[in-house]
MARVEX-736250 format. One record per residue (C-alpha): x, y, z; residue in one letter. Coordinates in steps of 0.001 Angstrom, whole numbers, plus 500000, padded with zeros to 6 digits. Layout:
# residues N
XYZA ...
//
This chain:
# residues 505
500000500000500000X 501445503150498911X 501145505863502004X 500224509265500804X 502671511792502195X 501188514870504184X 498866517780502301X 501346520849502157X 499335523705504823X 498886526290502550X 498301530249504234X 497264532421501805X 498752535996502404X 497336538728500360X 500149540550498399X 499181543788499161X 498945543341502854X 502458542204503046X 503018545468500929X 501381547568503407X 503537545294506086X 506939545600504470X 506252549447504514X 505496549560508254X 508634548090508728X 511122549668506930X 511987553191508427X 510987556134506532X 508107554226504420X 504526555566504414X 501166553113504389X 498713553291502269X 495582555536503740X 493381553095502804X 494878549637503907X 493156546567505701X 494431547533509336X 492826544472510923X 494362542206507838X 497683544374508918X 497889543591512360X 496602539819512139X 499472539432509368X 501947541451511457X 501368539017514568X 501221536056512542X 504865536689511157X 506116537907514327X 506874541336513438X 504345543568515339X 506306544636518483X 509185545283516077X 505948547343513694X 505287549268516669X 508953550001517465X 509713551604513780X 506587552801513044X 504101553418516030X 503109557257515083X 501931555977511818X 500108553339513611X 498661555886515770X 497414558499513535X 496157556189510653X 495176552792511990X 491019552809513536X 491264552927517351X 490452549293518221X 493386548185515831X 495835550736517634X 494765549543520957X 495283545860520422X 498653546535518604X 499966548734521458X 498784545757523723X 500594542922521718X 503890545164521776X 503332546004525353X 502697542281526295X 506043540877523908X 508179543844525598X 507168542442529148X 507173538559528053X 511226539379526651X 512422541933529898X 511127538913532640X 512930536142530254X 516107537838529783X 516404538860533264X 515480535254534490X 518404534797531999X 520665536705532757X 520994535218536320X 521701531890535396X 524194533301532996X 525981534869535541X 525654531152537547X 527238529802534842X 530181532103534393X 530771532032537865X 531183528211537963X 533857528284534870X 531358527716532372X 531575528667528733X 528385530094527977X 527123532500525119X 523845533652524505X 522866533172520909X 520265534674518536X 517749536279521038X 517205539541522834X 521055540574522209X 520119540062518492X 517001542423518907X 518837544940520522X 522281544823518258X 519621544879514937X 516936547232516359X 518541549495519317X 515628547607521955X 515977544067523108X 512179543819523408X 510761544306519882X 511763540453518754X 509136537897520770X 511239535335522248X 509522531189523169X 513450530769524883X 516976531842525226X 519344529680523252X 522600529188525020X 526194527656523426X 527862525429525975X 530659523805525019X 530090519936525228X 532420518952528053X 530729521551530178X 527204520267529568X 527157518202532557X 528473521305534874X 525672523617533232X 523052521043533900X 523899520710537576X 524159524447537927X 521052525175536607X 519414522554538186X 520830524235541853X 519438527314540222X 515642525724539769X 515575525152536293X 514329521822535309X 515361519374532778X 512284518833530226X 513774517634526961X 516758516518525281X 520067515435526307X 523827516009525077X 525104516324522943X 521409517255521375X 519925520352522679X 518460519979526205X 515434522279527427X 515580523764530222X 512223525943531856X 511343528075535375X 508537529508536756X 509321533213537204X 507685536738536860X 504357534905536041X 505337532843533061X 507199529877531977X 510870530595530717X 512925528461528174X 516372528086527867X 517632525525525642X 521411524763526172X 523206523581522369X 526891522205521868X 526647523491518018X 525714526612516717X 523585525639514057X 522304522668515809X 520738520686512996X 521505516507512377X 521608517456508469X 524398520314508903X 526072518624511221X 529453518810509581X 529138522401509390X 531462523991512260X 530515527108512923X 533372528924515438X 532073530767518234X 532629534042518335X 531799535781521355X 531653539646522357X 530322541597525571X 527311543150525253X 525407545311527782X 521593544843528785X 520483546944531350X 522381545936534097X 523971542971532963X 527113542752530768X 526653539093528859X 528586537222526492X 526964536838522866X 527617535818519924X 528860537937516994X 531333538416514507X 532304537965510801X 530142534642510398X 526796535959511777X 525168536903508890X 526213532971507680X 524619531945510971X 521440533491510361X 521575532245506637X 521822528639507989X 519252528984510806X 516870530257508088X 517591527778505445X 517175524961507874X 513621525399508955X 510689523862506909X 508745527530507236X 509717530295508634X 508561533815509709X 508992537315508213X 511035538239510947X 513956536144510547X 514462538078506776X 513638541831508615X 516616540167511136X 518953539655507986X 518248542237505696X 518919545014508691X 522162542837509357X 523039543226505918X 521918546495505139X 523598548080508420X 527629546611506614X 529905548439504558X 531351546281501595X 534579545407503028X 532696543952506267X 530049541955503951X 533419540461501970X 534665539052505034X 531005537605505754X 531072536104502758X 534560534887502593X 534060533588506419X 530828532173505601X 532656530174502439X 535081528774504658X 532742526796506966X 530593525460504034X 527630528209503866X 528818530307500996X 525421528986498954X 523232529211501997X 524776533241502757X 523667533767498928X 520442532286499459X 519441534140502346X 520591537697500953X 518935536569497888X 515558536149499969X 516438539289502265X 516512541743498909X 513020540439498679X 511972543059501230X 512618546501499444X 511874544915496389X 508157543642497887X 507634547489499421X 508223548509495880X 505967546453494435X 507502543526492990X 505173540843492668X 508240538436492644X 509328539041495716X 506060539393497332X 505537536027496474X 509013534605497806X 508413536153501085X 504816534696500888X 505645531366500505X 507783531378503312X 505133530134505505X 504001527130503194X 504892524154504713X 505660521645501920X 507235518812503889X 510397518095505497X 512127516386502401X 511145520461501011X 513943521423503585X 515699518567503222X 516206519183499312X 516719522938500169X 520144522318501953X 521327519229499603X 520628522562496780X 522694524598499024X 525773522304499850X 529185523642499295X 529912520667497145X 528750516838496997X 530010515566499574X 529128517944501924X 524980516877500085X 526061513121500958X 526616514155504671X 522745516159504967X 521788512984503193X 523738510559506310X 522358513439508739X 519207512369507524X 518677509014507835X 521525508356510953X 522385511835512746X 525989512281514380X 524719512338517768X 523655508623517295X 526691507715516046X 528711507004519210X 528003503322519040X 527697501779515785X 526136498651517305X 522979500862518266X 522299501443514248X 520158498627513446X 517894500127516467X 517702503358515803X 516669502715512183X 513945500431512560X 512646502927515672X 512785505647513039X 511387503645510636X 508221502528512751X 508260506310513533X 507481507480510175X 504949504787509389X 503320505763512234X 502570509348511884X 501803508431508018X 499094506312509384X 498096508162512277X 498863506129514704X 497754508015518262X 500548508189520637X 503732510401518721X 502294513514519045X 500367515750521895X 497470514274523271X 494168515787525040X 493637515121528194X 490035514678530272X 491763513983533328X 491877516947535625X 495234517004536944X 498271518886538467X 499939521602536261X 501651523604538654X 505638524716539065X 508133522671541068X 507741524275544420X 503679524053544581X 503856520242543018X 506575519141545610X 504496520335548452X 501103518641547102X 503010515601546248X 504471515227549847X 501064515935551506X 498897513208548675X 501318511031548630X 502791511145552095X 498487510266553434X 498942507378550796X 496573508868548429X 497272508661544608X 497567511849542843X 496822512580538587X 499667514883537455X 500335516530533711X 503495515147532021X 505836517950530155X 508137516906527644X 508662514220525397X 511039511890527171X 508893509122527900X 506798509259524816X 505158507142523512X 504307505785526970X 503260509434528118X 503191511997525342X 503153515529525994X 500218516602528529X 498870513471529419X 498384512926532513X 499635510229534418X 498013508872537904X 500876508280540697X 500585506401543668X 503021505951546896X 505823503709546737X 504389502017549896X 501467500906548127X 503209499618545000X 506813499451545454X 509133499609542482X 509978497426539874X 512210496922536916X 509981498239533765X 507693500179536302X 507261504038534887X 508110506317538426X 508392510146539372X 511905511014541048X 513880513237542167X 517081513056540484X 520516514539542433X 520345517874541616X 517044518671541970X 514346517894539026X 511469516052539214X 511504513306536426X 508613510468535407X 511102507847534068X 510800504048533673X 513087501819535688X 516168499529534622X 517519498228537127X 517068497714541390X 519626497279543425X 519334497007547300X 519337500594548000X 519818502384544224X 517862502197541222X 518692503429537669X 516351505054535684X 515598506019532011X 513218507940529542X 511969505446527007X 512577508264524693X 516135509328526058X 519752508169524213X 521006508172527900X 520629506467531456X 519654509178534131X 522465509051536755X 522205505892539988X 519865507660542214X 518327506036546362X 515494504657546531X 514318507181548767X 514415509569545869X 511961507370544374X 508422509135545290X 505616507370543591X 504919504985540659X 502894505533537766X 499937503101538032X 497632504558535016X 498051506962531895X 495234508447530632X 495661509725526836X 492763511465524611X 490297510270526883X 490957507013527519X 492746505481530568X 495386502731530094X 497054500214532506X 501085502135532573X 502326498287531261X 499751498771528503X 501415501810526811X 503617501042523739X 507569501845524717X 508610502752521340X 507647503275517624X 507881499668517244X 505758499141520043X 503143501734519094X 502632500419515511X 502843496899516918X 499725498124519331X 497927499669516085X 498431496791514020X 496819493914516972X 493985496921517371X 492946496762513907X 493281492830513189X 490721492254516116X 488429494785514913X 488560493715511609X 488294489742512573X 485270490991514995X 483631492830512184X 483974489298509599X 482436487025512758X 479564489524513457X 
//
């Protein structure tokens, strides 16, 4: 049976609107009298661009736009402004943890972008703070951040590994990376880090910078499947703001790691924007289609295009189908192949489990502090307790926001296979299946993890997952599929006894 690949999620933007756009964001520009303000601002906050809007252009905003569109623009600005000044400052402390503990950190991409492009760190709207750590010093930035409440949620090294706290009245991100570009299909491409001090308010921090920024932002671009508008505005102001000799050495620098053809690219793209406030129909429609997502073998032919040479397209090609950070043991190939394999079959079919599910259950979404003290009280009267699962280290077992039911150790103590929250040594709460038991340690792992969490006591051991409920229904925990394999395994018994049920009916 031939599986049908995904429909491409077409967005249809109206040319003139991202006319009307462009012009609000390029200084000096005028807008139309008569544009579509509410078509404006819904296009503006759908590419990401209306704090920065605001920023260039707010008088125009404010003398032309109707009232009602003025007041919810000066709102979304206000609320991205306050959303970026609480993240950065959350931050900037554990930067300054890190430094002080001899680690190698720079802050990448971000608010020090924002405010090196645009003159205000707040106009870009952040989901996280991406941090460079060199690998050696992952497992020293872990444990300091982990003494500094930030929790583990996703991702290990030498992958990127997310990191979130509760702070200022909203969740903030920081995912830690070992490689600038951080993609399995560029893998080969070394980017060197080039690091200068910047001042925010009242925090000097180390960011990155340099000759081969404009080729980072190339390859960041290139490498997603879409992309907003605001990741061109970022590189055309780059470009714009250098003289010739500086955008030589970009290039030059940006030939020497292997993303001469992506630099081109992405300028190419960038001259879209004065070209679209002019008019051009062209380029309205390159910047457009930015947004269409035509499948991941789209990006995936998009950087084989843009390879330095052919071997460098053989190695997106190997990145593809093995990435490096599997390739520490060659023994573990066969594995990871057929679990990628079942993957992809999987999602073509539909298979429930691989992606977020909707939960009925009303359970526990709190931060760390409120959820240990609830858990100690529940738990500690013997009482079982439902809470939501973050992240996607356990999944398929417990995808994202399911919620899974835990119950004292007393009651059910620990096994080998049993799914159990614990407290790992430096702090985090984790809901992790169990290898092995020993007399007074047990090792633990996500199902969806490369690595073994570290030996921890039992006594760090707090309760054991007993049920998972997932869109709707409630499962046994030794009913849930472990892996792809297990999932499609599931799927497949599902549908043989509903089919033989329907022939004997």
């Amino acid at each position: 049976m031939r599986i049908p690949p995904p429909p491409a999620v077409q967005r249809h933007v109206d040319p003139r609107t991202l006319r009307q756009l462009l012009l609000l964001l390029l200084p000096g520009e005028r807008v139309a009298a008569d544009a579509d303000w509410t078509a404006l601002y819904e296009l503006a906050e759908a590419e990401r661009v209306a704090a920065l809007a605001w920023h260039r252009n707010g008088t125009v905003l404010r003398t032309s736009a109707p009232l009602e569109v003025v007041q919810a623009w000066r709102a979304l600005a206000m609320r991205v402004a306050l959303q970026v000044e609480v993240l950065l400052g959350t931050v900037a402390e554990a930067v300054g943890e890190l430094r002080a503990a001899g680690v190698d950190v720079v802050m990448v991409k971000g608010a020090p972008l924002a405010y090196s492009l645009y003159g205000d760190a707040t106009v870009r709207p952040l989901a996280d703070c991406d941090l460079h750590v060199p690998l050696g010093q992952r497992g020293l930035a872990s444990e300091v951040l982990s003494r500094a409440g930030w929790t583990s949620r996703t991702g290990e090294p030498p992958a990127e590994e997310t990191f979130e706290r509760w702070g200022g009245g909203q969740r903030n991100v920081i995912e830690v990376h070992s490689s600038l570009i951080d993609e399995a299909l560029l893998a080969h491409i070394r980017i060197p880090v080039e690091r200068r001090e910047l001042s925010l308010g009242s925090a000097t921090l180390p960011v990155f910078g340099g000759d081969l920024l404009p080729a980072f932002l190339a390859a960041h671009l290139a490498k997603h499947e879409t992309a907003p508008l605001l990741w061109v505005i970022d590189l055309y102001t780059l470009w714009t703001s250098l003289g010739e000799a500086q955008r030589e050495r970009a290039r030059e620098c940006a030939r020497h790691v292997g993303l001469g053809r992506h630099l081109d690219w992405a300028c190419a793209l960038a001259s879209c924007v004065p070209a679209g406030a002019r008019g051009d129909t062209g380029a309205l429609s390159a910047l457009a289609t930015l947004r269409y997502s035509r499948g991941d073998w789209a990006r995936v032919r998009r950087l084989i295009a843009l390879s330095a040479n052919p071997f460098d397209a053989a190695r997106v090609m190997a990145g593809r189908i093995w990435p490096e950070e599997w390739r520490d043991d060659w023994s573990r190939a066969p594995h990871y192949l057929v679990r990628r394999g079942a993957g992809w079959i999987a999602r073509r079919l539909q298979v429930a489990g691989l992606r977020a599910s909707q939960s009925s259950v009303r359970a526990l979404a709190v931060d760390e502090t409120e959820l240990d003290t609830l858990l100690e009280d529940t738990l500690g009267r013997g009482l079982g307790i439902w809470i939501r699962a973050r992240g996607t280290s356990m999944q398929p077992a417990i995808p994202p926001s399911a919620a899974a039911h835990i119950v004292p150790i007393g009651a059910r103590p620990a096994r080998e296979e049993d799914i159990v929250l614990a407290r790992l040594p430096h702090g985090p709460l984790v809901l992790h299946r169990v290898q092995h038991v020993w007399s007074d340690k047990v090792q633990l792992k996500g199902d969806a993890m490369r690595r073994r969490d570290e030996v921890v006591e039992r006594s760090a051991l707090l309760g054991v997952c007993d049920r998972v409920e997932v869109n709707g229904v409630v499962y046994r925990a030794e009913e849930r599929p472990r892996d792809a394999v297990a999932l499609l395994t599931s799927a497949a018994r599902t549908r043989l006894r509903r089919f033989l049920a329907a022939r004997n009916a």
